[in-house]
Structure formats: C-alpha cells, structure tokens
LOTOR-629779 format. One record per residue (C-alpha): residue number from 1; x, y, z; residue in three letters. Coordinates in Angstrom, 2 decimals. Layout:
BEGIN
fifi  x  y  z  voza
NUM  X  Y  Z  ALA
...
end
This chain:
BEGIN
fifi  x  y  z  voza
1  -0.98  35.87  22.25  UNK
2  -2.02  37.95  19.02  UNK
3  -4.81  37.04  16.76  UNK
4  -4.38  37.95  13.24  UNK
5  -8.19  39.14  11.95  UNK
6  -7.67  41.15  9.38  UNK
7  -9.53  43.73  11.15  UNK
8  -7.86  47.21  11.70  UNK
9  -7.61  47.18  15.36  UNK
10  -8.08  44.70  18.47  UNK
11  -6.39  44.52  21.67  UNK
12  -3.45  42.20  22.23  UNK
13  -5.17  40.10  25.08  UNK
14  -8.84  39.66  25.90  UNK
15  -9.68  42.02  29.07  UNK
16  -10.75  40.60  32.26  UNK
17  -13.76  40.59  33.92  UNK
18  -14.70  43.32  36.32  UNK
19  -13.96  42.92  39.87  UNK
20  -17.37  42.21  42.08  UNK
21  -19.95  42.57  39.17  UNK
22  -22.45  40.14  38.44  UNK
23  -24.31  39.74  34.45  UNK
24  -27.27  37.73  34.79  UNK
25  -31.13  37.73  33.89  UNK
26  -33.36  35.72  36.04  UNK
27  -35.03  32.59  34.68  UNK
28  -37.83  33.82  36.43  UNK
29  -38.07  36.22  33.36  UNK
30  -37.84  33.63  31.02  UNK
31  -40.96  32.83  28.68  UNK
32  -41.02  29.43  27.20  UNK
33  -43.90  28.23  24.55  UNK
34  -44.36  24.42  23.32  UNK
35  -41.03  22.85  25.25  UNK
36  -38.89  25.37  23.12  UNK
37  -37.00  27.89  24.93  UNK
38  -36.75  31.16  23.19  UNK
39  -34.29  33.67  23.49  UNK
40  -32.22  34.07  26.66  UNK
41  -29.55  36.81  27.57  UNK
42  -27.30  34.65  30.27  UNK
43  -23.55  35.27  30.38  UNK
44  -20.32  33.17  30.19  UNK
45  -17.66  32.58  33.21  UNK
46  -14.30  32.97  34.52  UNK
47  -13.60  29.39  33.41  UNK
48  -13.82  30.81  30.21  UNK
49  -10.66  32.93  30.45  UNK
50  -8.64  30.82  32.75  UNK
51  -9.40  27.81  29.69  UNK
52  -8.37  30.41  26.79  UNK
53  -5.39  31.66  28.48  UNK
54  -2.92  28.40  27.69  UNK
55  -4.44  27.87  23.97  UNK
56  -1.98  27.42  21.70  UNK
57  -1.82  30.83  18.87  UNK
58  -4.13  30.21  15.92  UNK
59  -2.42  29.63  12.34  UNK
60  -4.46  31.78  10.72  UNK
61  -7.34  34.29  11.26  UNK
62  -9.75  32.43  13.01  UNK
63  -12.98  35.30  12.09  UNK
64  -13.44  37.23  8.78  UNK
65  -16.00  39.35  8.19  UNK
66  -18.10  38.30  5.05  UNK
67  -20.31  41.18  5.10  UNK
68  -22.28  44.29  6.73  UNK
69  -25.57  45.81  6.21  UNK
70  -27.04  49.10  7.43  UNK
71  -30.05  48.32  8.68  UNK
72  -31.95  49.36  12.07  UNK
73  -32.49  45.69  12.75  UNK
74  -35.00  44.15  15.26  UNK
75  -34.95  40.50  15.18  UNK
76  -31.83  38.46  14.08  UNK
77  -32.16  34.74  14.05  UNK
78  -30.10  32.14  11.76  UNK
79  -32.38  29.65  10.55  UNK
80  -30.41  26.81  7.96  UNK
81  -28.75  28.61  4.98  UNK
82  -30.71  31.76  5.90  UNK
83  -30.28  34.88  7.90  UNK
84  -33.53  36.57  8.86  UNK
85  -33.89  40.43  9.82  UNK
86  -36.41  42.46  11.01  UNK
87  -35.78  45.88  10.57  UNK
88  -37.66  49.39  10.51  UNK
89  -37.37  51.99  7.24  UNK
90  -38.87  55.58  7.34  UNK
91  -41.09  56.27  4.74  UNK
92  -41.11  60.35  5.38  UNK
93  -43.05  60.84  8.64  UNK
94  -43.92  57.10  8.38  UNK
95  -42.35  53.92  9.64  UNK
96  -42.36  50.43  7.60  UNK
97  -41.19  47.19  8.65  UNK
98  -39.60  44.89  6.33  UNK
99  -38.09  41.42  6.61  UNK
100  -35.52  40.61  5.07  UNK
101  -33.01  37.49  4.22  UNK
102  -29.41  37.13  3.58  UNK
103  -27.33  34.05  2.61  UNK
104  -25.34  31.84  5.00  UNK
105  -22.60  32.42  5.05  UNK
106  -21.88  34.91  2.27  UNK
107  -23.97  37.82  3.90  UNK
108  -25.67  38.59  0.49  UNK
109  -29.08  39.93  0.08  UNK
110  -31.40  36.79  -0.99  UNK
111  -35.34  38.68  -0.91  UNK
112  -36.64  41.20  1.43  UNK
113  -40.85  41.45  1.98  UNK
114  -42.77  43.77  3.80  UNK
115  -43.39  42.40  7.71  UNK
116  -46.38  43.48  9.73  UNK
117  -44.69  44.18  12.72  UNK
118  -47.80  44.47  15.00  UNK
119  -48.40  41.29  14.82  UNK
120  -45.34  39.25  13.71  UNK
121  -42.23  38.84  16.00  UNK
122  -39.72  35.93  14.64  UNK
123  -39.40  33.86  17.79  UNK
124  -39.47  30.99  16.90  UNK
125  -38.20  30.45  13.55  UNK
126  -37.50  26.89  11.53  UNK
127  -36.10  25.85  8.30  UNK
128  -37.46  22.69  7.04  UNK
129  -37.00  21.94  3.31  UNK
130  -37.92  25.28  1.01  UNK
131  -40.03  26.46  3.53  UNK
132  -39.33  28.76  6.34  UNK
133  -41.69  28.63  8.98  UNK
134  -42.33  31.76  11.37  UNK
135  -44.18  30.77  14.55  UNK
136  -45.81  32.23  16.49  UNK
137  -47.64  35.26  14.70  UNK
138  -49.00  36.84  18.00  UNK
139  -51.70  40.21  17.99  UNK
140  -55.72  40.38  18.29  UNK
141  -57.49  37.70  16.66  UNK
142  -54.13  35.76  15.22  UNK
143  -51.41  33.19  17.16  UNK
144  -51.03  32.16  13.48  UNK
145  -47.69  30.15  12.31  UNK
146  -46.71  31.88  8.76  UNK
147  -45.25  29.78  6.12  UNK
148  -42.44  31.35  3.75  UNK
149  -40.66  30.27  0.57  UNK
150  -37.27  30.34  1.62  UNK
151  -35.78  31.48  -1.74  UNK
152  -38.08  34.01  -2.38  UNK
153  -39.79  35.02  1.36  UNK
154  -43.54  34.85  0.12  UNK
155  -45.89  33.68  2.02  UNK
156  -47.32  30.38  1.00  UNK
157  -49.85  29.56  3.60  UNK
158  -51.15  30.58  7.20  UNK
159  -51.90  28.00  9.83  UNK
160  -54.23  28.87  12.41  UNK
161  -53.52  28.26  16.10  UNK
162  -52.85  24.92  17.62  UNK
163  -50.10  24.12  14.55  UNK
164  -48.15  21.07  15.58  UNK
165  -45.16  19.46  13.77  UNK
166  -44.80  15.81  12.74  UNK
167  -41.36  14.96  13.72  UNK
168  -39.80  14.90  10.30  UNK
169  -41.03  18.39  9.82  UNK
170  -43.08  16.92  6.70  UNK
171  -46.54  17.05  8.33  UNK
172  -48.76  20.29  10.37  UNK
173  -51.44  18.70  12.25  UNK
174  -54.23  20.88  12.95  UNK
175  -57.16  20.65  15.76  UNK
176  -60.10  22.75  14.60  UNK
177  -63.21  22.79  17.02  UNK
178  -66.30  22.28  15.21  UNK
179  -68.05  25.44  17.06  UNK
180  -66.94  27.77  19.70  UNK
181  -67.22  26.13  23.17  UNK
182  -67.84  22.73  21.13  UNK
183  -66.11  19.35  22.42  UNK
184  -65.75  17.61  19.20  UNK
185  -63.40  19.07  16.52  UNK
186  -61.81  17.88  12.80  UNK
187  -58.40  16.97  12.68  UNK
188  -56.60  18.01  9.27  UNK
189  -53.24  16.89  8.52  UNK
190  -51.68  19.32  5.89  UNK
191  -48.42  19.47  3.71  UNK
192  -45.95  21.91  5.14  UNK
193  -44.93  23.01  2.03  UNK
194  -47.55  23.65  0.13  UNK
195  -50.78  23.82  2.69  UNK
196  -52.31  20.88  1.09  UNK
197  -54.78  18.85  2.94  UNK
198  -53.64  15.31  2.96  UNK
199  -56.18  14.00  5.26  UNK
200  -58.68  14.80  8.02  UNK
201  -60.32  12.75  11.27  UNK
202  -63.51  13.55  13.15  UNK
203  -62.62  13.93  17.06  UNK
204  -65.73  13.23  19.03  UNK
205  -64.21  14.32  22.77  UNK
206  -61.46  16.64  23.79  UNK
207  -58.21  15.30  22.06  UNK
208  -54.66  15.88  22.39  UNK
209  -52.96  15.89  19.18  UNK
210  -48.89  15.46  19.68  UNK
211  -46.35  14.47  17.40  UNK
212  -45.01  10.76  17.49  UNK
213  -42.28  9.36  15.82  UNK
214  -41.01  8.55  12.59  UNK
215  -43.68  11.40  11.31  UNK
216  -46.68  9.68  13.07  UNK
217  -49.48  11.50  14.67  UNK
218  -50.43  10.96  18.70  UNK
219  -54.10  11.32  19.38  UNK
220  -55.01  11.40  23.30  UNK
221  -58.73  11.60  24.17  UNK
222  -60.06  12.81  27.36  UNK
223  -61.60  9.56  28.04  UNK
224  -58.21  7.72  27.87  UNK
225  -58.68  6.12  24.01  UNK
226  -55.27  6.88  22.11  UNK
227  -54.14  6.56  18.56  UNK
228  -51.20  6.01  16.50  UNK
229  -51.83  7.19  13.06  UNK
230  -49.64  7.84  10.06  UNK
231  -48.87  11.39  9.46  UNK
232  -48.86  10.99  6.01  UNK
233  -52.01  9.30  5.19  UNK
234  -54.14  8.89  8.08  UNK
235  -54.20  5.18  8.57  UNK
236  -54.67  3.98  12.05  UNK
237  -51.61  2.16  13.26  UNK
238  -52.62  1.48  16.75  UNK
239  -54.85  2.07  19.24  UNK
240  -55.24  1.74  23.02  UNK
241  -57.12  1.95  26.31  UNK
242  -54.67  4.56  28.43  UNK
243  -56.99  4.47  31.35  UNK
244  -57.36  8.18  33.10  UNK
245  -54.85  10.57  31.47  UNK
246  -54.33  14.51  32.50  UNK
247  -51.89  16.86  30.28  UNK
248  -50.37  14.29  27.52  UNK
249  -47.23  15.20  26.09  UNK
250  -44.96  13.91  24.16  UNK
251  -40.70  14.17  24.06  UNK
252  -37.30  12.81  24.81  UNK
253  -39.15  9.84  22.24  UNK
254  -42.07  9.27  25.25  UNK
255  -45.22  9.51  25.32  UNK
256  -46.04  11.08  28.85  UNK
257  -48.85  11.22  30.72  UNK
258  -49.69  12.47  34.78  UNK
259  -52.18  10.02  36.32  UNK
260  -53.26  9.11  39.75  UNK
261  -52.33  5.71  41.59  UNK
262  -53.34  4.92  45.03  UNK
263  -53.76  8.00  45.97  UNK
264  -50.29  9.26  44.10  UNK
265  -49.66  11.69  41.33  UNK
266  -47.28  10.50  39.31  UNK
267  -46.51  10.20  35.50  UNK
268  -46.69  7.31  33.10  UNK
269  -44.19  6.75  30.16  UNK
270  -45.46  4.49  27.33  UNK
271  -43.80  4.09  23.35  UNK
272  -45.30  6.29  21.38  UNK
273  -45.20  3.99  18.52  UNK
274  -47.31  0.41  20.80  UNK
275  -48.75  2.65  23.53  UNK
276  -47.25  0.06  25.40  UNK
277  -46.45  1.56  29.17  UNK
278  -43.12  1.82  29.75  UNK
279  -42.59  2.90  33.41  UNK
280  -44.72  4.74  35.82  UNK
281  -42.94  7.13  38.68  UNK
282  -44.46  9.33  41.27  UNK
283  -43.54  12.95  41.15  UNK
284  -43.10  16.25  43.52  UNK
285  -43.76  19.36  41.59  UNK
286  -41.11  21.75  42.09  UNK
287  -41.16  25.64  40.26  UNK
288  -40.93  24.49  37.08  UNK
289  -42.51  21.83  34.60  UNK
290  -41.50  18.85  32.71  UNK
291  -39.20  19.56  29.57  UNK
292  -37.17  17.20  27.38  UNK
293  -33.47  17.25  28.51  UNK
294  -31.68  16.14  24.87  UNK
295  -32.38  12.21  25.09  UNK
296  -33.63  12.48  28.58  UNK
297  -36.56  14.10  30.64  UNK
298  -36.60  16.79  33.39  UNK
299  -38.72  16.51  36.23  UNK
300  -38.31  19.62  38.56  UNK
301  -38.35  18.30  42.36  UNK
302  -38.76  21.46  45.05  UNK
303  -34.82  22.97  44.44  UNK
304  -33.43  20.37  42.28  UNK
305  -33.75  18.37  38.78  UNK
306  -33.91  15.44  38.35  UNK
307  -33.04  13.91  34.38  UNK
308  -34.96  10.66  33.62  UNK
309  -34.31  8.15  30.88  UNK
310  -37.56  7.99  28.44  UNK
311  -37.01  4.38  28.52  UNK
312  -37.10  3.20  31.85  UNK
313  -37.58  6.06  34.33  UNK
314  -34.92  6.04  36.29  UNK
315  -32.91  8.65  37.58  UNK
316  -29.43  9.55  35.46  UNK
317  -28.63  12.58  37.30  UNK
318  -29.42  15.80  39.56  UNK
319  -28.62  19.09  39.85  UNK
320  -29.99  21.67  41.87  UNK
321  -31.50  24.39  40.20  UNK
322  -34.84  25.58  39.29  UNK
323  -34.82  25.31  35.37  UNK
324  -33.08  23.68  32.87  UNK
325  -33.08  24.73  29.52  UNK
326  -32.46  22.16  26.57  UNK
327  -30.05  24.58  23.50  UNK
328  -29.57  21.68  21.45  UNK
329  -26.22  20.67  21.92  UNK
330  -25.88  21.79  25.74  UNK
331  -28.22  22.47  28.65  UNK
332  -28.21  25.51  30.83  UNK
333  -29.28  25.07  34.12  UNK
334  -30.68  28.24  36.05  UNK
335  -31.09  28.62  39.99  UNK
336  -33.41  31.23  41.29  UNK
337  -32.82  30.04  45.09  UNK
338  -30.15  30.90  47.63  UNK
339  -28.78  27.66  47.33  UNK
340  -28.77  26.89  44.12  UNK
341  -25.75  25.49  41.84  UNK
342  -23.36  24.76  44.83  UNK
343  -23.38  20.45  44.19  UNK
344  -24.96  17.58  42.28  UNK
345  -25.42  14.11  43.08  UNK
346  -26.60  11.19  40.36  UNK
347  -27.95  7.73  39.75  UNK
348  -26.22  5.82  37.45  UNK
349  -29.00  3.66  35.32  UNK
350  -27.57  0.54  34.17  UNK
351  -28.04  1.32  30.75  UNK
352  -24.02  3.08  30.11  UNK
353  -25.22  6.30  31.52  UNK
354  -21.55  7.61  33.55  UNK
355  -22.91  9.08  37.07  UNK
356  -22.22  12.48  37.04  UNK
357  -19.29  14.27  39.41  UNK
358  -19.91  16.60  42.17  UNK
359  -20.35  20.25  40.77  UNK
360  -17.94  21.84  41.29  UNK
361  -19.40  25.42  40.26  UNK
362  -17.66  28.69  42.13  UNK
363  -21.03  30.56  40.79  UNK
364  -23.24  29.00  43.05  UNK
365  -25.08  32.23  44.45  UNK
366  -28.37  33.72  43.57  UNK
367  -29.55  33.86  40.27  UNK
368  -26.44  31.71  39.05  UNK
369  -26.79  29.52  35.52  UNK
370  -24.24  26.88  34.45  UNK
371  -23.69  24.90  31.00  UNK
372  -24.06  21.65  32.00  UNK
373  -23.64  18.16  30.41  UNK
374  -26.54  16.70  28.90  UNK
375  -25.14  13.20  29.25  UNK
376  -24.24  13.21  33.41  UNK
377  -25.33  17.25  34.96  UNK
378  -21.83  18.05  35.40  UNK
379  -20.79  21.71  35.24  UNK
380  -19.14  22.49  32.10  UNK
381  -19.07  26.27  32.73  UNK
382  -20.02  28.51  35.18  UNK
383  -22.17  31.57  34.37  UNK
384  -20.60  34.83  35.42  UNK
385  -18.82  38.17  33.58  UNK
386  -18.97  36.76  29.90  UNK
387  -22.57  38.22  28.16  UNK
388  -23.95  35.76  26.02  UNK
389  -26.60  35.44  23.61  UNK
390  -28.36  31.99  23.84  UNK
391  -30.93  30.85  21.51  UNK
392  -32.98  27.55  21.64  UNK
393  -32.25  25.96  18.35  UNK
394  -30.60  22.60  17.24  UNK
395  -28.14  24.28  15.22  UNK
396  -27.06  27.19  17.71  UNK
397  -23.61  27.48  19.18  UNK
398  -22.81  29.49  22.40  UNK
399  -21.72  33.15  21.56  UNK
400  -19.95  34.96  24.34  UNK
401  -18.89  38.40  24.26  UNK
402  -17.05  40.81  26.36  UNK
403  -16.91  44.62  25.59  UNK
404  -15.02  46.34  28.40  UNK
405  -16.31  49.75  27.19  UNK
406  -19.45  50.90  25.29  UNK
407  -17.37  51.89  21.75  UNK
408  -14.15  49.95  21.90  UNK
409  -13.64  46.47  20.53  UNK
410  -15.79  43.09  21.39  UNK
411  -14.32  39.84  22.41  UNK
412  -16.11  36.87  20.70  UNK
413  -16.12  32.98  21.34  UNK
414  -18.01  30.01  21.05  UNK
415  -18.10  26.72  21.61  UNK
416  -16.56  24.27  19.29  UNK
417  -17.94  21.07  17.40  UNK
418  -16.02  18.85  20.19  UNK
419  -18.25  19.52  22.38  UNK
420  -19.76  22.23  25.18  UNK
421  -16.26  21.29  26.86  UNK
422  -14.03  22.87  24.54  UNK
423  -14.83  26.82  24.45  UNK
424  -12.67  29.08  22.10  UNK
425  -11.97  32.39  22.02  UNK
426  -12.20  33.41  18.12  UNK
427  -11.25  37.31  18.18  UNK
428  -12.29  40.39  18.35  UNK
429  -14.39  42.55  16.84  UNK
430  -15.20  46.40  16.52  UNK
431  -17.84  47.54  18.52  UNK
432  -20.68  48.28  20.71  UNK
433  -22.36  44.96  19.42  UNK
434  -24.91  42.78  20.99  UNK
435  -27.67  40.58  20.09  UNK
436  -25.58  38.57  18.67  UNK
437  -26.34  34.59  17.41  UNK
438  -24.84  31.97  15.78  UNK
439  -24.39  28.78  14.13  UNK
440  -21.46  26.22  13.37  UNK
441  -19.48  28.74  11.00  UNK
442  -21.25  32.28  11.62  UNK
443  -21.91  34.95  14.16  UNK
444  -23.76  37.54  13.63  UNK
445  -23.92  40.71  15.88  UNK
446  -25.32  44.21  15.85  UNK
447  -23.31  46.74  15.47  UNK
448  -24.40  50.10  17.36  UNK
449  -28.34  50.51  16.43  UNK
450  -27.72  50.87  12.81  UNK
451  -26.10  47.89  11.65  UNK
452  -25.36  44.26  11.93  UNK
453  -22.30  42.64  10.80  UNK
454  -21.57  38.76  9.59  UNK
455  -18.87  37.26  10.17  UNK
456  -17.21  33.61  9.05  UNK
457  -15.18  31.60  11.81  UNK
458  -13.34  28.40  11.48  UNK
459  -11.38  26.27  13.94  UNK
end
C-alpha cells in the first residue's frame, strides 16, 4: 500500500514493532487534579497494525502539512480553534518565555505574550467562549487559574485558588475563607469572561462548593444542609437535610456523597438538581478513587473496576485494572498488578446497557493499559509497541506514532469519528517527533527540539 502525502519521502509500509520490547509508563506515575486526567505518555498495540494492514488505499493524501514554526517549544496543547505554545527565546545571556497562539487549522500566528514560566505550566487548558482559561498557575504563593482573551492572549482576570466551573462554562464559583484558619467563608459567583461579580453568599460552616447542572451551583455543608442555587443569579432553588456527608462530589450528572450505614461505608447518589437520593451502595476501596467514567462512575474495588450507572447504582461492567482514565471519547484502563488486563466480567442493568464480552487482551502483563469501551469495558485495543500521546480533553483524538529510528520518518494515526473501534493509519511524517496532540482534523508534533509542525488530516 502507498500513501500519497505530498511529503518528499516516507517508507512504502509502516515498520513493525520490535521483537520483545515493551513502551509503557506506569499509572503509578500519573498525577491527576479535579477528576481531569492530564497528560499521559501510554502507547498503541499490535492490533493496531494487524487492523491497518487490510485497509483499503486512500484516494487522496490523507495528511498535509499546513504549517511549521521554529520554535524551542515546551507545552503544546490544542484548545478549540487555538493552538497554544510555550516556548523559550534567548535574550543574549538571558532566557524569556513566551506563549504563543496559532490558528486551527491554518497554523498561522494569531498573538504571542510574554509567559512567566516559573510559575505557569499549561496543563490544563479550556476554551470556553472568547476566553481561554489556563489552570492551574502553580509556584509560591499562587495555584491561580489565568484568564486569556483568546483573540488577543491578554490576560483579563486571575482567579485565586479553589476556581470551580459551572457546567456550561458560563459561571467561576469561588470559596474565599473569611480569615486564615476561619470556618465560615463568602461565596462569589463571577462571570468567566469578564471577572464580574454576579453574586455572593455568606457560608457559615465548612462548605463544599461543586458544580450542578444546567449551570447551577452545589453547596454541601459539613453539617449535612445542601443547596441548589442558580449559577447565574444566586437564587436558592432547593434545599435539603443530607444527613452526615464526608468528601461530596459531584459527576457522571450525580451528586455523590461517602456516608456510614450500619456500620458500612458506602456512598450515596442523589439528583443534583431535588437532592432527592437516588441509590446508596457499599464500597471496598481499592488503589485508586472514584472518577466519572463518560456517563457512568468508577468505583475502584482491590484489582478491579467496577462502572456504575449515576442513576441507579448498579453495576454495568468490570474490568480489572487499577485506574481508568476518562479521554473524552474513550477510556484507558491501566493495570499496575501482575494480573491485571487478562479478563472482564459485567452486569447488565436493565436500563439498555449491552453486558460487556470477555477481554480478550494479549497485553495482559505488568504495567499493561488498554482502550476500552466506555459503553460495556470491552478491549478495543491493547497497549503495546505504538507510542502515543494521550491528553484528557473532550475534543482529543488518539495520536499514535511509531519512529523505528531516532532521524528517519514517523508513522502517525488516530482514531476516527466512528468511534475508538475504527483506528487509521494517516501517514507518515519526517522526523524525530514526539509530543505530539490532536484534535478531529489536526496533529501537531515536535519536530527535533527546535520545531513543531501542523499538520491537516481528513478521512
């Protein structure tokens, strides 16, 4: 099979993986803030290959390269229409940071602003509206979220720590304690786009403030009083007695909270909208936490996960593993233990949930990670020989890429809008690259350590 590019040279066929070595990082390394994962280096599998091999030839170049900057860049995430770089300049003996944005997918130059590098690192970065919002701002004294015009990358306000998002991105609710060490605190709701105060609240104990839905606020006292208010305005919606609550959180559309019941830990689901208690289920702590699973909710239990529907609270599936790790479109699940990733068994729920099939996963060893299907657990794609650059954002797609020497040319794919199921091999590239991300039409990739390249794919 040969894939026109339009590039001066690529091989004829991809390579194939090298005989009895392993590409992985441990989850165990893997640092996670606020439910969001943030940037993973995992790889892609055999499966891949064997699944490219019969595809039928492409009618036309499947990856053009739009543009290419020489910059020594840093950071590289794709947030909406915009490309954001770090990257260093030398100012004679001196070195400045700068951060800089270029259009989606056109490559060109929009703004570039100077970055304080000591205390900025673009994580976790999100495009709502004409705002770009970089989160978290880490160093001494700061944690701050920074707030950026998106057409012109100045900064339009700071938020302090404790920033959290109403779910239609509108709202930043904001916990301030009153004095250091103090229990009671002020609430403000602000305008994300302009750092406008549209309202505040007096808290008089230790509150949790999470985000509800359809842009409501969650308040959770200490002393089990809750509220429902709008994130907009302020106005009390609903209120409740929750009884004794520990660690409230809120996804998967659920509010969740761990409470004690003869004699049993377990955690309560209620609507986040009535407070009304939805289902209550008894849990078994296993190495990891409770995250949201796309529509569901994973509860770790000692070497497996199980996925729980935020409705009712019933099993839909399990895999073993240790971690699973929500991307958006696709979940990759991560096993630390010798056993891990060899099988899966699931509960159907009654509610058009398909029970998922054995896994059949040939990586099964230490260390191993797997796409998996959000909908049932079933392996989609085994981990192994493919390195991949996985980023937790709604709009990421898998990039995969296999460079069989350090200078010669890159093998890119992705996976396509049908699904995690269908994986496609889109070209190749020159290279060394790596750190490379992308969305539903672009990759972007470094090229060496003084470049990065954009490119345009289509299927």
């Amino acid at each position: 099979m040969v894939i026109e590019l339009g590039l001066a040279r690529h091989p004829e066929s991809p390579p194939s993986p090298p005989a009895g070595r392993r590409w992985w990082r441990s989850p165990q390394r893997t640092r996670l803030a606020a439910g969001r994962a943030r940037p993973l280096a995992a790889v892609v599998g055999l499966a891949l290959l064997a699944g490219l091999a019969g595809a039928a030839p492409p009618s036309g170049p499947l990856l053009v390269q739009v543009a290419s900057h020489q910059v020594k860049a840093r950071d590289i995430v794709l947030a909406g229409d915009r490309l954001l770089v770090t990257s260093a300049a030398a100012q004679g003996s001196a070195t400045t940071w700068q951060l800089s944005a270029y259009g989606v997918p056109d490559g060109a130059l929009q703004w570039t602003v100077p970055f304080d590098a000591a205390s900025w690192r673009l994580r976790q970065v999100r495009r709502i509206g004409d705002v770009v919002l970089v989160d978290p701002r880490s160093g001494p004294g700061t944690g701050s979220t920074v707030v950026l015009d998106a057409q012109t990358g100045q900064t339009r306000w700071v938020a302090p720590d404790g920033l959290v998002l109403t779910d239609d991105g509108r709202t930043a609710l904001i916990d301030e304690p009153d004095d250091a060490g103090a229990t009671s605190s002020t609430l403000r709701a602000v305008d994300v786009a302009t750092g406008d105060e549209l309202w505040r609240a007096d808290l008089a104990v230790p509150t949790e403030v999470l985000a509800g839905s359809a842009g409501q606020a969650l308040l959770v006292g200490t002393d089990g009083w809750a509220q429902v208010r709008d994130g907009r305005d302020g106005t009390v919606l609903r209120t409740a007695d929750l009884g004794e609550v520990s660690r409230p959180d809120s996804m998967a559309g659920a509010l969740l909270l761990r409470q004690w019941r003869g004699g049993e830990l377990g955690v309560t689901g209620f609507d986040p909208t009535t407070l009304r208690q939805l289902w209550h289920r008894p849990v078994r702590y296993g190495p990891g936490r409770i995250t949201g699973c796309g529509e569901l909710i994973c509860f770790p239990d000692d070497t497996r996960i199980e996925a729980v529907d935020p409705r009712t609270g019933r099993t839909v599936w399990r895999v073993p593993a240790d971690l699973v790790v929500d991307f958006g479109s696709y979940l990759v699940a991560y096993s630390v233990s010798a056993d891990g990733g060899s099988g899966a068994a699931a509960d159907g729920d009654g509610r058009g949930y398909p029970a998922a099939a054995a896994d059949a996963s040939a990586d099964a060893g230490s260390g191993s990670g797997r796409i998996i299907d959000p909908g049932t657990g079933r392996t989609l794609l085994p981990l192994s020989a493919w390195e991949t650059e996985l980023e937790g954002r709604g709009d990421a797609t898998f990039v995969g890429y296999r460079q069989p020497t350090e200078t010669g040319p890159a093998w890119l794919a992705v996976l396509s809008p049908a699904g995690p199921e269908t994986v496609r091999m889109i070209g190749s590239v020159p290279g060394p690259v790596g750190g490379c991300v992308g969305d539903r039409g672009t990759i972007v990739c470094r090229l060496g350590a003084d470049a990065i390249s954009i490119w345009h794919y289509e299927f």
